[in-house]
N, C-alpha and C positions, 0 to 999 in steps of 0.2 A: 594564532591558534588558541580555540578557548579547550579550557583544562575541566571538562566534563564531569569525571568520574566522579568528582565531590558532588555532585546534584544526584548522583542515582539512586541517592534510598529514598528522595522525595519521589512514592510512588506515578505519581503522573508522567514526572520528567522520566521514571524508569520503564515506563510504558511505551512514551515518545522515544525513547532509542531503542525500540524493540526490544526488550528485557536486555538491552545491552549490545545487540549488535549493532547501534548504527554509529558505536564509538571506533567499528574498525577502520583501519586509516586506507583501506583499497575496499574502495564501491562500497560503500554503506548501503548505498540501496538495496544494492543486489544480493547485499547479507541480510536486510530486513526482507527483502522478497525471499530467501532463504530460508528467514525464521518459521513466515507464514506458509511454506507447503507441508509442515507437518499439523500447523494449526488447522489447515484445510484438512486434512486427513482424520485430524477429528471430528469435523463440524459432516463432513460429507455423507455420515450414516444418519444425520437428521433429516426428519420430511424439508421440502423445500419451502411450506412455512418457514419452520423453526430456523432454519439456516438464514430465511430474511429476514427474521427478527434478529437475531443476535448481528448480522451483518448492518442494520438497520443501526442497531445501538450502538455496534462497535465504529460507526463512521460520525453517527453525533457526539459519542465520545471522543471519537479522534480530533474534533473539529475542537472540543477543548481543549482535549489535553496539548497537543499543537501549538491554541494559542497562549496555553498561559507558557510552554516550554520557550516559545521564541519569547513572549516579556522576560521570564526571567532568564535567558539568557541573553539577552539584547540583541540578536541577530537575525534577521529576516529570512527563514525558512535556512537553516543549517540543516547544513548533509547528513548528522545526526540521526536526524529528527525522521526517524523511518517507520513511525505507524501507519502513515499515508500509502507506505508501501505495502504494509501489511495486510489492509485494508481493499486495497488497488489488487492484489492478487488474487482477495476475497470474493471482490467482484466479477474480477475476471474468470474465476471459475465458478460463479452461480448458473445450476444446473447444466452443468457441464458434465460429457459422458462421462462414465466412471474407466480409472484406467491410469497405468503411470504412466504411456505416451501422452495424453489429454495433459497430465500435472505437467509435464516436460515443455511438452508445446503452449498450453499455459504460461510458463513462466516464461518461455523465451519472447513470445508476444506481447507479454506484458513489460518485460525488459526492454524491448525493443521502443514501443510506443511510447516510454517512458523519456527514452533517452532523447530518441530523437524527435519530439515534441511538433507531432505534426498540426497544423491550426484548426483547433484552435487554443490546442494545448499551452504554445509557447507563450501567448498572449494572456492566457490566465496565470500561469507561472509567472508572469510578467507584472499582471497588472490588479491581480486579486489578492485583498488584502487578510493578512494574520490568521490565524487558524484554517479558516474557509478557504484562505488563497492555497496554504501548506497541502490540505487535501484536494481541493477539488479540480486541480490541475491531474492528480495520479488517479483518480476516477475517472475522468475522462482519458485518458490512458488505458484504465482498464476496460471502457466501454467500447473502444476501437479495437483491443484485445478480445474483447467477448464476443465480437460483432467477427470479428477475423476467425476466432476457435470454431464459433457455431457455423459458419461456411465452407473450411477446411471441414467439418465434419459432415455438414450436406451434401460437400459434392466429391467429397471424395472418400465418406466411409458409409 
């Protein structure tokens, strides 16, 4: 078990565990997917421009800050390391109705897609390397979440 806490004022790495949640030792993910529904709650009164630009930056950010967090911690995509997920929920609810069932249902499909890594998720989790690998395995998780939100909302609201 790596002993974390000493890395977190190096802003990067403090970003890569979700300002600190993905040090918790039950589901880091699902405490970084956590973080980001109040993040959504901010970004969600900007045009949906402004939402993809900032969601734009915050995932080529992620793709660094990601990879320099696994070099300097030696480990290949540690549970930690939950921007991916914060990121992933960001996705998952672009242009998504407005609404706390929507955030709820959001997050559970995001959680869901996450975990159980349908393909070709597991395959990128598997075999996509450092940074890129970290994220774009939980964006494609979030894009079978956004694809599932916007159809639960087609056909049945």
């Amino acid at each position: 078990m790596i002993s974390c806490v000493k890395y977190l004022p190096i802003p990067f790495i403090f970003l890569a565990f979700g300002f600190g949640s993905g040090l918790s030792p039950f589901a880091p993910g699902t405490c970084g997917t956590l973080v980001a529904v109040p993040l959504y709650y901010l970004l969600q009164s900007f045009s949906l421009l402004n939402y993809s630009l900032i969601l734009i930056a915050a995932i080529l950010l992620g793709i660094w800050i990601c990879d320099f967090t696994e070099r300097d911690l030696g480990v290949h995509d540690y549970s930690g390391i939950v921007w991916d997920e914060i990121c992933g929920f960001g996705l998952t609810m672009w242009a998504a109705p407005s609404g706390v069932g929507w955030v709820v249902c959001g997050f559970f499909l995001f959680r869901f897609f996450d975990i159980v890594k349908p393909w070709p998720i597991a395959w990128m989790d598997r075999h996509l390397p450092r940074g890129f690998g970290v994220m774009v395995d939980d964006l494609m998780a979030a894009v079978y979440a956004w694809i599932a939100l916007h159809l639960l909302g087609h056909f049945f609201f």
